[in-house]
C-alpha positions as CSV (number, residue, x, y, z in Angstrom):
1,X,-27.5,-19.5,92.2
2,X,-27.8,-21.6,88.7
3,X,-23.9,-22.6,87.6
4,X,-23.9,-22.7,83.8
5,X,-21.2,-24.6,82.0
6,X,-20.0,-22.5,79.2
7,X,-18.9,-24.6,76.2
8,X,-16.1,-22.3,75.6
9,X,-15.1,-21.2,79.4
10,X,-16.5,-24.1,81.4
11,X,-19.0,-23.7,84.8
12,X,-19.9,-20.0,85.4
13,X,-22.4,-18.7,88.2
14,X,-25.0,-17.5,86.1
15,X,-24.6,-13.4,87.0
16,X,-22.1,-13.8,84.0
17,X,-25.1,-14.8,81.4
18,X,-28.0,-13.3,79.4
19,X,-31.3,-15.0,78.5
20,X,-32.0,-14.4,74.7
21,X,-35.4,-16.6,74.4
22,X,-36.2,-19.4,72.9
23,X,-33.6,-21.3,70.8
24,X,-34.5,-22.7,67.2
25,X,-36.7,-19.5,65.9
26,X,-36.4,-18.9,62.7
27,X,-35.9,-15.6,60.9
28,X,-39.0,-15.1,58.7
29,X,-37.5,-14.8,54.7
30,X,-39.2,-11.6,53.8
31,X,-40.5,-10.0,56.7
32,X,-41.8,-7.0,54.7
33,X,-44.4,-9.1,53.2
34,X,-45.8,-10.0,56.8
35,X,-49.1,-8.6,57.8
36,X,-48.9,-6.7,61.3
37,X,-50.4,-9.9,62.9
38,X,-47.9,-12.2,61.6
39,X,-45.0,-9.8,62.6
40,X,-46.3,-9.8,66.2
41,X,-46.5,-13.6,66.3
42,X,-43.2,-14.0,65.3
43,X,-41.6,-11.0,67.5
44,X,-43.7,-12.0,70.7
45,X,-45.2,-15.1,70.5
46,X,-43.5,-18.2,72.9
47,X,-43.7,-21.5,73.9
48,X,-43.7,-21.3,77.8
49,X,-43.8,-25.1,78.8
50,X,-43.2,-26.7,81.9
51,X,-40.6,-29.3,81.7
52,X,-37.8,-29.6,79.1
53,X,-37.1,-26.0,77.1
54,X,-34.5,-25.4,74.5
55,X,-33.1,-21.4,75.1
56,X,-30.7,-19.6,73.9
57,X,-27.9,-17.9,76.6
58,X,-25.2,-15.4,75.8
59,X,-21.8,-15.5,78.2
60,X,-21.4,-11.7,78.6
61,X,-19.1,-11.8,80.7
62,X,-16.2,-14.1,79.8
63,X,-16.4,-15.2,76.3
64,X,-19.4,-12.8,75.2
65,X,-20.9,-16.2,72.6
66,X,-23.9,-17.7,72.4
67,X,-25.4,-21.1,72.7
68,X,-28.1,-22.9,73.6
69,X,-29.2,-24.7,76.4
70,X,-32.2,-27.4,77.6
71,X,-33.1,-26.2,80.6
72,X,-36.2,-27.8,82.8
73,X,-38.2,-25.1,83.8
74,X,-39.9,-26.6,86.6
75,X,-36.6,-27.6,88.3
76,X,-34.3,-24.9,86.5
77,X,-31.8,-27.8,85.8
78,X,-29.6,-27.2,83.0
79,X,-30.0,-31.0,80.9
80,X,-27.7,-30.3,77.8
81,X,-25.9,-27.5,76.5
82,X,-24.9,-27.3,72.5
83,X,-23.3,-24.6,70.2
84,X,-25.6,-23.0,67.7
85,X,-24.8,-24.7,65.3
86,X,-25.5,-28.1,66.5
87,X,-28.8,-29.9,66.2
88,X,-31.2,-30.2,69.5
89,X,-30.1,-32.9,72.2
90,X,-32.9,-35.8,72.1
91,X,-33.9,-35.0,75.8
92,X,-37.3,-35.5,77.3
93,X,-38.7,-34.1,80.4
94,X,-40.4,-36.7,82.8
95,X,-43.6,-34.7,82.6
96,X,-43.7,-35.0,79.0
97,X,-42.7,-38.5,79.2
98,X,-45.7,-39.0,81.5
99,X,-48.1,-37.3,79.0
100,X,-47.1,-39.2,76.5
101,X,-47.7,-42.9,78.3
102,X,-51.1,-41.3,80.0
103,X,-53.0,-40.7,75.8
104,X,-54.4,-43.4,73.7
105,X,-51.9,-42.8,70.9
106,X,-48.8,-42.5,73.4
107,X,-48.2,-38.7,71.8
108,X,-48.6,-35.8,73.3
109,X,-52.4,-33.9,74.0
C-alpha cells in the first residue's frame, strides 16, 4: 500500500484517494474554436514518463480536496506534495538527472 500525506488530513493509505491525471493542464480559452484533432489532444493526450511526474490526487475520503503530487513513477515514491495553487516543487528524478549529464548540451534528448 502507497501512504499519502494529505496537506489538509496528514498520512492516508491510499484506498482513501483518486487519481485525476496530470497536474498543470491547462483549460484551452475557447474550446469551441478547436478542431476535433486539437480537442482530442488536449482531452487524451499525456506525458507518461519514467521518473519524476507531477499529478493531481483528490482525498475522497476524508477531506474530499485536491492537490498535487510528484510522484516517481518507477519507484511510486511520493517526492513532494503542494496545494493547487502553489507553483511546482524544483525536484528532479535521478534518471533525468542522468540524462541530462550523459548529452553534449547537459539538457535533456
Amino acid at each position: 500500500m502507497l501512504l499519502i500525506e494529505c496537506p489538509n488530513c496528514g498520512p492516508r493509505d491510499e484506498t482513501e484517494y483518486h487519481y485525476g491525471g496530470q497536474a498543470h493542464i491547462a483549460y484551452p480559452e475557447d474550446p469551441s474554436t478547436l478542431t476535433d484533432s486539437e480537442w482530442s489532444r488536449y482531452l487524451f493526450y499525456r506525458q507518461n514518463p519514467k521518473g519524476i511526474f507531477a499529478e493531481r490526487w483528490n482525498h475522497a475520503a476524508g477531506c474530499r480536496k485536491w492537490f498535487n503530487a510528484l510522484r516517481d513513477t518507477a519507484t511510486y515514491e511520493i517526492e513532494a506534495i503542494y496545494q493547487l495553487d502553489e507553483p511546482r516543487p524544483d525536484v528532479a528524478s535521478p534518471e533525468l538527472v542522468q540524462a541530462q549529464q550523459n548529452t553534449p548540451e547537459g539538457g535533456a534528448r
